[in-house]
C-alpha positions as CSV (number, residue, x, y, z in Angstrom):
1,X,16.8,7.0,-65.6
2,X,19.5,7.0,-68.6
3,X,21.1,10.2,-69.6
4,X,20.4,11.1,-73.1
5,X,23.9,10.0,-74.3
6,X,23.5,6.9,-72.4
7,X,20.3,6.2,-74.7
8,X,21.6,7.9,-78.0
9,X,24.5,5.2,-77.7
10,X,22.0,2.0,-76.6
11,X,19.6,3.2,-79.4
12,X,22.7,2.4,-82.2
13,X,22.2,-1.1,-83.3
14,X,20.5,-1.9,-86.6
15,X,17.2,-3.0,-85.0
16,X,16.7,0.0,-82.4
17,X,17.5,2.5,-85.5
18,X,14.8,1.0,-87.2
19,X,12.8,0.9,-84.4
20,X,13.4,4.9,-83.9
21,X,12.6,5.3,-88.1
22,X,9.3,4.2,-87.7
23,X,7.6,6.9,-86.5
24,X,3.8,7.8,-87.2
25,X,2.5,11.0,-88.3
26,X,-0.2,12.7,-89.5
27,X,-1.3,16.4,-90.5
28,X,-4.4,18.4,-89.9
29,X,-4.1,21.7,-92.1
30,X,-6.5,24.6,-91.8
31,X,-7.1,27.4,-94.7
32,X,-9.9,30.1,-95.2
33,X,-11.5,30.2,-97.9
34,X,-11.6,33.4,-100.1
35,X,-12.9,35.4,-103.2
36,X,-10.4,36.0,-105.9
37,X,-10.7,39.7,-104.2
38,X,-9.2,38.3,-101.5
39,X,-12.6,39.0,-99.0
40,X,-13.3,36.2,-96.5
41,X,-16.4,33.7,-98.7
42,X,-19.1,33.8,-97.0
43,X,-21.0,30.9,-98.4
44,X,-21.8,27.0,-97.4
45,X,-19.3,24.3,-97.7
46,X,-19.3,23.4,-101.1
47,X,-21.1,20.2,-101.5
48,X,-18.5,18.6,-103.7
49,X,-16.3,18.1,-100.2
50,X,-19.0,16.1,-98.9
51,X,-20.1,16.4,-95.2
52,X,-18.3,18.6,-92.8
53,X,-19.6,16.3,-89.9
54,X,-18.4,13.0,-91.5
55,X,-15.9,13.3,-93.9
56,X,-12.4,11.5,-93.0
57,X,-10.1,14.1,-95.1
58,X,-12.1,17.4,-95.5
59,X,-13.8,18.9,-93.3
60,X,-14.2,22.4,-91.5
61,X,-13.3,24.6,-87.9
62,X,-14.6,27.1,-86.6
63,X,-16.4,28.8,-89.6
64,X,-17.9,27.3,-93.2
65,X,-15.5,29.4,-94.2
66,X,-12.3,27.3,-92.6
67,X,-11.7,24.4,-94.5
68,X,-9.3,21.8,-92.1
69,X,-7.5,18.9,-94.0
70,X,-6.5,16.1,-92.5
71,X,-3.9,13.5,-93.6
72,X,-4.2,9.6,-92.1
73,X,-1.1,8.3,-90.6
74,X,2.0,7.8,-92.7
75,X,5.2,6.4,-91.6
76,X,6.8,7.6,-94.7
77,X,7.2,11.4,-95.2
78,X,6.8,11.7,-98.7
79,X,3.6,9.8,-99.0
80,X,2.3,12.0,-96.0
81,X,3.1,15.3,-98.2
82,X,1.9,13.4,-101.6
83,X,-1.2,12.7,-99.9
84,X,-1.5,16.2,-97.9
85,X,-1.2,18.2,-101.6
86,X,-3.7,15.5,-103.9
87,X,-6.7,16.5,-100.9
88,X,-5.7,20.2,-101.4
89,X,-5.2,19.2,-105.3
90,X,-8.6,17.9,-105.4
91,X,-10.5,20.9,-103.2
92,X,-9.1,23.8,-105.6
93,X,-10.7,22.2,-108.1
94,X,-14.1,22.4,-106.2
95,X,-14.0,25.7,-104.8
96,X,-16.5,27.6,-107.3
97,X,-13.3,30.0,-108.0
98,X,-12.9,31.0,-104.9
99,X,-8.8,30.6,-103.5
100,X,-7.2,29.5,-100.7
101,X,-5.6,31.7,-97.6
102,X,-2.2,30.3,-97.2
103,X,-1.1,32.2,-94.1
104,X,-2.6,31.8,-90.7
105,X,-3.3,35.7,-90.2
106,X,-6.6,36.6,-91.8
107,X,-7.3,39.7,-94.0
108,X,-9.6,41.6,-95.7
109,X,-12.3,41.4,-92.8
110,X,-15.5,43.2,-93.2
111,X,-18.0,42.7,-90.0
112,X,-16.9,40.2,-87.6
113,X,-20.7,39.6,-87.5
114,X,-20.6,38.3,-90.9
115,X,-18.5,35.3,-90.3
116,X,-20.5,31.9,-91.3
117,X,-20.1,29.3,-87.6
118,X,-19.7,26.1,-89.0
119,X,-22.9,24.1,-89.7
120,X,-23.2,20.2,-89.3
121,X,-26.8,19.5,-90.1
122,X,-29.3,19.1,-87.6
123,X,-28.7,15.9,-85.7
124,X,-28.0,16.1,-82.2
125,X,-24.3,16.1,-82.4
126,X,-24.2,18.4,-85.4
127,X,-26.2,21.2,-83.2
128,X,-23.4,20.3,-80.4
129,X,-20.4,21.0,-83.0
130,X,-21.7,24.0,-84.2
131,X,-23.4,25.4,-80.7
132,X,-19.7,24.8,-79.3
133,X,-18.7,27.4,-82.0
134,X,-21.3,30.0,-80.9
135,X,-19.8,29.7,-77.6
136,X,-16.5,30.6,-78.8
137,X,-17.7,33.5,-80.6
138,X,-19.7,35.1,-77.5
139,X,-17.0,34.4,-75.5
140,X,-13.8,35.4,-78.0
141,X,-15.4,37.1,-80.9
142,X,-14.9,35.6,-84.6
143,X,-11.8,36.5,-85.5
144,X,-9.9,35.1,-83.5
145,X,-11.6,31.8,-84.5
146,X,-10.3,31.7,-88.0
147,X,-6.7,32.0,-87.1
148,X,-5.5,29.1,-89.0
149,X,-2.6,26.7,-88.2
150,X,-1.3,23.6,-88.7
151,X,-1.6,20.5,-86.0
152,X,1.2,18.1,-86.3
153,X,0.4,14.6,-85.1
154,X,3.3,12.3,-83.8
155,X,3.8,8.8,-82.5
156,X,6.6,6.5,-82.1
157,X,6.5,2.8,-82.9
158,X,5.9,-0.2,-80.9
159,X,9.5,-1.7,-81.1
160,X,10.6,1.7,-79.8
161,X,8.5,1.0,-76.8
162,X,9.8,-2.4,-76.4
163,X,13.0,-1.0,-76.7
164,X,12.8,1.7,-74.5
165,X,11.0,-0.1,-72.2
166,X,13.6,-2.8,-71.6
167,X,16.2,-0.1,-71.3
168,X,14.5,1.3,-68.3
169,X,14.3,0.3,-64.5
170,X,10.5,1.0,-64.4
171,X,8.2,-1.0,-62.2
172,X,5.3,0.4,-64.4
173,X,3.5,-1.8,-66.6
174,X,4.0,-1.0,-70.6
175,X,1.0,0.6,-70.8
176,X,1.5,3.0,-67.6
177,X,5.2,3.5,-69.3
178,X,4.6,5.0,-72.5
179,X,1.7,7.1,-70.9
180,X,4.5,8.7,-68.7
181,X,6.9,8.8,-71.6
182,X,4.8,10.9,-73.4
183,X,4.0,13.1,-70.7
184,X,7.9,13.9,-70.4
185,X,8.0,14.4,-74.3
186,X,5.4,17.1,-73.3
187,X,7.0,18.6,-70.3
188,X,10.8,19.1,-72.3
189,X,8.3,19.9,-75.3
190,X,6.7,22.5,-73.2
191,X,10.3,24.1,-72.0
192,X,11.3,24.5,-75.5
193,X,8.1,25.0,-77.6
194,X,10.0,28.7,-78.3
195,X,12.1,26.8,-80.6
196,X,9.2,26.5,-83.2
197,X,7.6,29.8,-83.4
198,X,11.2,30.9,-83.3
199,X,12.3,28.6,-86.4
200,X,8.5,28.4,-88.0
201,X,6.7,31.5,-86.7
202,X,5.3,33.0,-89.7
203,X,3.2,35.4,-88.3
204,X,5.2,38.6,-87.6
205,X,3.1,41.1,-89.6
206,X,-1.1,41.1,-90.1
207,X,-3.5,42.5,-92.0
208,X,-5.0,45.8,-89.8
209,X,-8.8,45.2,-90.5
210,X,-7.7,41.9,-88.4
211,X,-8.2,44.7,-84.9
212,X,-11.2,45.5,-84.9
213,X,-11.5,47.1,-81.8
214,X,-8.3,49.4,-82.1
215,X,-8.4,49.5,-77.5
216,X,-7.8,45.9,-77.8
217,X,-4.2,46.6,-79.3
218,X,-2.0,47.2,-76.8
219,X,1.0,46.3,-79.2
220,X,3.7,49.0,-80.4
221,X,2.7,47.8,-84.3
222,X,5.0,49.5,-87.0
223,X,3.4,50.3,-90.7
224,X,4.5,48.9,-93.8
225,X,2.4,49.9,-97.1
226,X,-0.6,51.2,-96.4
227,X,-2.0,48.8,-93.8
228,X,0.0,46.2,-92.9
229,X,1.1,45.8,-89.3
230,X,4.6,44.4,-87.7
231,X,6.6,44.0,-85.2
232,X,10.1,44.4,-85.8
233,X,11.1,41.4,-84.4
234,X,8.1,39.3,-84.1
235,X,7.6,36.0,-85.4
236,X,4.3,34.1,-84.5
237,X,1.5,37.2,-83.9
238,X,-0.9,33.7,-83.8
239,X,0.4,32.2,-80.7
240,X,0.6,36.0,-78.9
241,X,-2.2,37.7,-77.2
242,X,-3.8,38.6,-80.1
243,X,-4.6,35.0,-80.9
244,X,-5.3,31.7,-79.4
245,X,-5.1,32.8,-75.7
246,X,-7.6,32.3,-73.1
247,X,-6.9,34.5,-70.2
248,X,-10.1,32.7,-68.5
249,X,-7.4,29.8,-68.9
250,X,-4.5,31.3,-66.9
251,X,-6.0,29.8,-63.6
252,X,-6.7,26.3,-64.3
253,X,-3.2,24.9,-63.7
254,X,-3.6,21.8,-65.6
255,X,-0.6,19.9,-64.4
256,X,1.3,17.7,-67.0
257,X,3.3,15.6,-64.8
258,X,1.3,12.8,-65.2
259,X,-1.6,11.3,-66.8
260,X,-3.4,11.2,-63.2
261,X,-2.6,14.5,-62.7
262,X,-3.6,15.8,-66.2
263,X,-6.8,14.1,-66.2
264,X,-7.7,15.3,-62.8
265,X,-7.3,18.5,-63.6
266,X,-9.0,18.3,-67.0
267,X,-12.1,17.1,-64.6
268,X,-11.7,19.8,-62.3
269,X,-11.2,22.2,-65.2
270,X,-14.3,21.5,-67.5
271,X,-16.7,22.0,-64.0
272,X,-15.3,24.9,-63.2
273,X,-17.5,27.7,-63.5
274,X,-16.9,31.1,-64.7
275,X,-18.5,34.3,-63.5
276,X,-17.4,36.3,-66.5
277,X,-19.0,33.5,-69.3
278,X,-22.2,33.5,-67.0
279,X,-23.3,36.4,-68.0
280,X,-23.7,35.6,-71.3
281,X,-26.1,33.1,-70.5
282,X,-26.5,30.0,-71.7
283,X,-29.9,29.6,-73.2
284,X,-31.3,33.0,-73.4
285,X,-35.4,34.0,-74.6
286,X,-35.3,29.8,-75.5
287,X,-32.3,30.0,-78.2
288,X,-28.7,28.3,-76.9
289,X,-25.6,30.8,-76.8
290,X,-22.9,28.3,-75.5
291,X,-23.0,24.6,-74.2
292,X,-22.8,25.6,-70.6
293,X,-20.9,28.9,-68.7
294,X,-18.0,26.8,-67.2
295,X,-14.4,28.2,-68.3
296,X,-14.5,25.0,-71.0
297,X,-17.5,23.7,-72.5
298,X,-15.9,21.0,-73.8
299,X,-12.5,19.4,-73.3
300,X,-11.4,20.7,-77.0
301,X,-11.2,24.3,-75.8
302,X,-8.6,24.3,-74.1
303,X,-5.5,25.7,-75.7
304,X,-2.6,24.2,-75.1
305,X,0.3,24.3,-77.7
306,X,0.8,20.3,-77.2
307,X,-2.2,17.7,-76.6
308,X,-2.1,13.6,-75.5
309,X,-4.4,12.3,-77.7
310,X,-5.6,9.1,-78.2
311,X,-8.0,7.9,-81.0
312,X,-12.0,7.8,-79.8
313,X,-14.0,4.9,-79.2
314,X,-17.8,6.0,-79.8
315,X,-19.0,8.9,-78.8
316,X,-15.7,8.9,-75.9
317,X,-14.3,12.5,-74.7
318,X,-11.0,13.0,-75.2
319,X,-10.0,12.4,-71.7
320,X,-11.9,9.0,-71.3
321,X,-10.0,7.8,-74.3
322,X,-6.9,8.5,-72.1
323,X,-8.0,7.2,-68.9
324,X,-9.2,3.6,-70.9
325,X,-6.1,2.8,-72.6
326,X,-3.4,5.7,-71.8
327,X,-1.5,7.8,-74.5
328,X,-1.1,6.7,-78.1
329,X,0.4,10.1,-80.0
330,X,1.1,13.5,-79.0
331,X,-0.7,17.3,-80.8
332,X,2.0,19.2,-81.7
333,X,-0.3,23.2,-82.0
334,X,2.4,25.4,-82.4
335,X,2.7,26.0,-85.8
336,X,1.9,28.9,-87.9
337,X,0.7,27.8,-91.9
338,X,3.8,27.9,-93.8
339,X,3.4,30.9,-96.5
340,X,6.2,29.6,-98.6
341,X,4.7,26.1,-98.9
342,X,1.3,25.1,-101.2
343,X,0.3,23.0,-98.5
344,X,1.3,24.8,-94.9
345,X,4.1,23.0,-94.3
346,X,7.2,21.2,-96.2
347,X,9.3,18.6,-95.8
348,X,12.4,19.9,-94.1
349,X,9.8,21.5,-91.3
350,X,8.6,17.6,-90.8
351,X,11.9,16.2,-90.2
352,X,12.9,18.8,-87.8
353,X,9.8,17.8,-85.4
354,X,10.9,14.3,-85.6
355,X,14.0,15.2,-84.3
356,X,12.8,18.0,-82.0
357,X,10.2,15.8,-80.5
358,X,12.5,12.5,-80.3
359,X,14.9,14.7,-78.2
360,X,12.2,15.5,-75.9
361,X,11.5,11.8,-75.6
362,X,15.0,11.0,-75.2
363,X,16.0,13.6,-72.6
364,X,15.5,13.4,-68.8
365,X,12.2,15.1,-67.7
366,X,11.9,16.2,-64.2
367,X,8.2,17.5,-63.2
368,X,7.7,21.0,-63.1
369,X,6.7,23.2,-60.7
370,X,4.8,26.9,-60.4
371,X,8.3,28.4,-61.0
372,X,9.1,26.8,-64.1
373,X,5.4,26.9,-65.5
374,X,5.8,30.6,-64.9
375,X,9.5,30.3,-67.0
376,X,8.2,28.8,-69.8
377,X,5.3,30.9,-70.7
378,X,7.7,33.8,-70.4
379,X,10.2,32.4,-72.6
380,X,7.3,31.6,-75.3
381,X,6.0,34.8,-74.9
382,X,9.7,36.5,-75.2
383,X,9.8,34.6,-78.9
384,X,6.6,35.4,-80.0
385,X,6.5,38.7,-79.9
386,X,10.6,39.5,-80.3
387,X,12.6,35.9,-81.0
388,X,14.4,38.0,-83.5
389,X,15.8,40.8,-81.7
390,X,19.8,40.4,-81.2
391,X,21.0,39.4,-78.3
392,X,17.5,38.0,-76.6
393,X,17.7,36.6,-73.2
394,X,15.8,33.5,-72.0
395,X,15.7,32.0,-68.7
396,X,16.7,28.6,-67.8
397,X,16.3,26.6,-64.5
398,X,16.4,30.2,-63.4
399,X,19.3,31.6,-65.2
400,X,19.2,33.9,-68.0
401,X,20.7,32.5,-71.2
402,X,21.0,33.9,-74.5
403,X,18.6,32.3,-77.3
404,X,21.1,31.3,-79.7
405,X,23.3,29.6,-76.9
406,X,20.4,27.7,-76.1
407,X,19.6,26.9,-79.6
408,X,23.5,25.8,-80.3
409,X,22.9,22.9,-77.7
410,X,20.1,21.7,-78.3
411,X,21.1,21.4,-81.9
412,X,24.1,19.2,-80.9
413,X,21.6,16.6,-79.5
414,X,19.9,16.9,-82.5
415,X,22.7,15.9,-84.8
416,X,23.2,13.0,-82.9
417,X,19.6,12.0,-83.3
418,X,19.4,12.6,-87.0
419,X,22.8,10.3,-87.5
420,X,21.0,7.3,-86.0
421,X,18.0,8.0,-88.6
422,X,19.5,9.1,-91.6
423,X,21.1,6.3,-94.3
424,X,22.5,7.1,-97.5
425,X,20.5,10.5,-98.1
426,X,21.4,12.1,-95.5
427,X,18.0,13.5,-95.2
428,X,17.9,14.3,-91.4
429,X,21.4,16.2,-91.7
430,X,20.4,18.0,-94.6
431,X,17.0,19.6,-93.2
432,X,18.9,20.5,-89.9
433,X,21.7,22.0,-91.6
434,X,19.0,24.4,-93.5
435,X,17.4,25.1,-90.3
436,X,20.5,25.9,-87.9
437,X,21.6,28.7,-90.3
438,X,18.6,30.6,-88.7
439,X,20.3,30.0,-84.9
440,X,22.5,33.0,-85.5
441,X,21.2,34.4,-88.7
442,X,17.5,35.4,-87.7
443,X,16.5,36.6,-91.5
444,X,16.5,32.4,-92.5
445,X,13.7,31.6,-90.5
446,X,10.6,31.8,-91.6
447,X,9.1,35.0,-89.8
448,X,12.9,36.8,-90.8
449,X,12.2,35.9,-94.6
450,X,8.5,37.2,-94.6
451,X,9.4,40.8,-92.6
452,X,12.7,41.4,-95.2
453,X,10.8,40.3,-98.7
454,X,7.6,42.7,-97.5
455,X,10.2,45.6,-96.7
456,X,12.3,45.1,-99.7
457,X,9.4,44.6,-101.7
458,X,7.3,47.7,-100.2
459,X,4.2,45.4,-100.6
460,X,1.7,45.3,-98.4
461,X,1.7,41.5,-96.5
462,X,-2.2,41.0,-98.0
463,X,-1.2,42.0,-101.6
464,X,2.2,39.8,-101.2
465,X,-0.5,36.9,-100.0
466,X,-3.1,37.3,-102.7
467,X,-0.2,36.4,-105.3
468,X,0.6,33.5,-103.4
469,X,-2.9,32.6,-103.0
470,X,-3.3,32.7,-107.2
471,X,0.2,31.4,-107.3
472,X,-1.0,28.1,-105.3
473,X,-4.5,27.8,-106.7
474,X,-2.8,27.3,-110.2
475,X,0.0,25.3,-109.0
476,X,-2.5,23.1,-107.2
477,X,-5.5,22.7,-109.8
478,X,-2.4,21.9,-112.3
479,X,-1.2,19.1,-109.8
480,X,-1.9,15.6,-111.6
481,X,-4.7,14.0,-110.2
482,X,-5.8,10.5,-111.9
483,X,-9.1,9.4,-112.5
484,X,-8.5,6.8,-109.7
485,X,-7.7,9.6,-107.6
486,X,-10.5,11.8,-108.6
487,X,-12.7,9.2,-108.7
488,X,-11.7,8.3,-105.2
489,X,-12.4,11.4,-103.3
490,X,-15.8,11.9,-105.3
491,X,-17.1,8.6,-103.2
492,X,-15.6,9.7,-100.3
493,X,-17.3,12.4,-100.7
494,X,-21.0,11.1,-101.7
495,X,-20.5,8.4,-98.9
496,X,-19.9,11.1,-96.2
497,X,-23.4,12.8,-97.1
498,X,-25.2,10.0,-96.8
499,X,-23.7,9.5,-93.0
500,X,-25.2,12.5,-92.2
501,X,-28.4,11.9,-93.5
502,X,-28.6,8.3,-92.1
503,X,-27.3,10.2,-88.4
504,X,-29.8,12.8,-89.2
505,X,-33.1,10.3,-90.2
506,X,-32.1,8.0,-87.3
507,X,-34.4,8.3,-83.8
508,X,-33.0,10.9,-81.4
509,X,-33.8,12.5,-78.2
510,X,-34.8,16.5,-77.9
511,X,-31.5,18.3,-77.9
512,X,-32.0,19.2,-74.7
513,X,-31.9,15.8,-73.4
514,X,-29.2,15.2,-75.5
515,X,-27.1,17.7,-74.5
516,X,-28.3,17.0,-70.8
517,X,-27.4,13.3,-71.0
518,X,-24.2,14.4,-72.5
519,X,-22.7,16.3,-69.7
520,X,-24.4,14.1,-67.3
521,X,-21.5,11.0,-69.0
């Protein structure tokens, strides 16, 4: 295999430049709704977004109360943005004056109880949908289910492919190629996902009504105000222990050096039962608590901070999509909602995970091994709870290294990515530049900036996100929106009610047979 210099300097002509421009993205943002008090709503999805189940832009998680957009694919940046802030343009104009939560962290929590799972209607697959979310919240509890965050979708173009392709000494066919590709994108992805909760982690400080149970915490939280926790050095609270972890998880081993390998272990991991989700039970006094007791119910629960995706034929899971026809873009999940943006995430962030993730394309990637699984979960781990403390240590390959060493290099490969995309603006330069001043100054990234305004402030991090919460709504219900555009998302909206009703007046099985049959595929 070629070195990443070697590729850097093949990848220099005219055509493979524009070949490595054209890459594919897309963005699936998640926000809570809230009362102008700041209190979690509690009531349905406003029917002026149309149908949770069917809708292509707007739809919802875990909870009514957590509205997900989602952009389609853009190859240009700014029309992805443009297109990310006219669906949140158009939604704050619908959301009976309630307000949008623009950090992942929720606040202002009364009984976990009182949290609204996610309701789809009443055909078959919209019990399934929100069933699956029942199960989460026996098994996890609510809170940690509106955690919000931002899913970064990523894809490289064909001519890249073909380019890449003919640059290699594979024996694979095209198809099997860019399936193992990816999978080394996600294994050099996976040894440096640190890098993002180090730069974009902007979760170092939550809201205490968040721990409920205060023998949960087992975290040395500081005080600022009158009830907002931190840890000094913390940057992305989301990705720690407190949220999207699965210690049920830590045994399944899912190996990514492969597709084969990940797909037999996704088998092996969604029939694998669990003692401790047993005794929950699954249909208890004839009402459903979760889809089954195995350690997944469905594929989609597992959490990883990376996913090979590929888009669904019919009613296909996730992994037969990948088995028919192999990888077609990679889940970046590693990103905390940008406070600082109207939208969760800017433009600068974007470019710096087309570089981030081209360099894990571009650089040799060995399998790994127990060893290194064990590394990297320790390095994230290190960031997440303390990426800013001076002086951290990593490990790499088994030696120690200091964070901002490692940072130093892998921003030299980066530079020499974002010469072969950039023209005239300078665009690619210009957002690493802003983001590099955070490898040895720790107060420019994102998690630095929150803990220094909310000390220097003396404000509370919910009060501080309240005003950015009114700041946005008004930003965003002033946003121009033509009557094209309005018009637009008002029959995208009527047309994805009537879906459901034609899904729910069509001829269906009992749930239990279809539930049955499902698992049975």
């Amino acid at each position: 295999m070629k070195s990443f210099n070697e590729l850097v300097g093949k990848l220099s002509d005219p055509a493979s430049r524009q070949a490595l421009k054209s890459m594919q993205r897309g963005i699936e943002r998640e926000a809570l709704r809230i009362e102008k008090s700041g209190h979690l709503a509690l009531d349905k999805h406003p029917q002026a977004l149309g149908s949770a189940l069917t809708h292509s832009r707007i739809t919802t998680d875990y909870s009514e109360s957590l509205l997900e957009f989602i952009t389609p694919v853009f190859e240009d940046i700014d029309e992805l943005v443009e297109d990310l802030t006219l669906t949140h343009a158009y939604s704050v104009r619908h959301l009976n004056g309630q307000r949008l939560w623009p950090v992942s962290m929720p606040c202002y929590l009364g009984d976990a109880g009182d949290i609204p799972i996610a309701d789809y209607g009443n055909s078959n697959t919209g019990q399934m949908k929100r069933l699956y979310r029942k199960g989460l919240t026996y098994r996890y509890g609510a809170q940690m289910q509106i955690i919000s965050g931002v899913h970064f979708n990523f894809s490289v173009s064909d001519q890249l492919w073909d380019r890449l392709y003919e640059l290699s000494d594979t024996s694979l066919t095209l198809e099997d190629f860019i399936s193992e590709s990816y999978f080394g994108l996600i294994r050099n992805y996976r040894r440096l996902v640190w890098v993002l909760p180090y730069l974009f982690g902007a979760s170092p400080a939550l809201c205490s009504t968040f721990i409920q149970d205060p023998k949960t915490n087992n975290f040395p939280f500081e005080v600022i105000g009158n009830g907002t926790l931190y840890l000094p050095y913390a940057t992305s609270l989301r990705m720690s222990d407190l949220g999207y972890t699965n210690q049920e998880q830590d045994n399944l081993n899912i190996s990514y050096n492969g597709l084969p390998c990940y797909l037999e272990g996704m088998k092996s991991a969604i029939n694998m039962p669990s003692a401790n989700f047993a005794k929950i039970g699954v249909k208890v006094d004839g009402e459903y608590r979760q889809l089954n007791a195995n350690i997944l119910q469905i594929e989609n629960e597992f959490y990883s901070p990376i996913r090979a995706k590929r888009v669904a034929k019919g009613n296909e899971k996730p992994s037969e999509s990948l088995a028919r026809a192999g990888v077609e873009y990679i889940e970046v999940r590693a990103l905390d909602v940008n406070p600082y943006s109207s939208v969760g995430i800017e433009k600068s962030q974007i470019r710096f995970l087309d570089l981030f993730l081209l360099n894990c394309l571009l650089q040799p990637s060995k399998a790994t091994d127990a060893a290194e699984e064990a590394e990297i979960s320790a390095n994230l781990n290190s960031v997440v709870l303390e990426g800013r403390k001076p002086g951290l240590m990593l490990t790499r390959s088994g030696e120690d290294i200091n964070l901002s060493i490692w940072l130093d290099s892998l921003f030299d490969n980066l530079k020499d990515i974002a010469k072969l995309l950039d023209d005239e603006q300078d665009d690619y330069q210009v957002a690493l530049a802003k983001w590099q001043k955070a490898v040895n100054n720790p107060d420019e990234t994102l998690s630095g900036q929150i803990i220094k305004g909310l000390k220097e402030d003396q404000i509370d991090h919910s009060d501080w996100v309240l005003e950015l919460a009114e700041q946005y709504h008004q930003q965003l219900k002033a946003y121009p929106l033509s009557e094209a555009m309005t018009c637009r998302y008002e029959q995208d909206a009527k047309v994805s009610l009537e879906k459901q009703a034609t899904i729910e007046a069509e001829p269906s099985v009992s749930f239990d047979e279809f539930l049955a049959d499902y698992f049975k595929a």
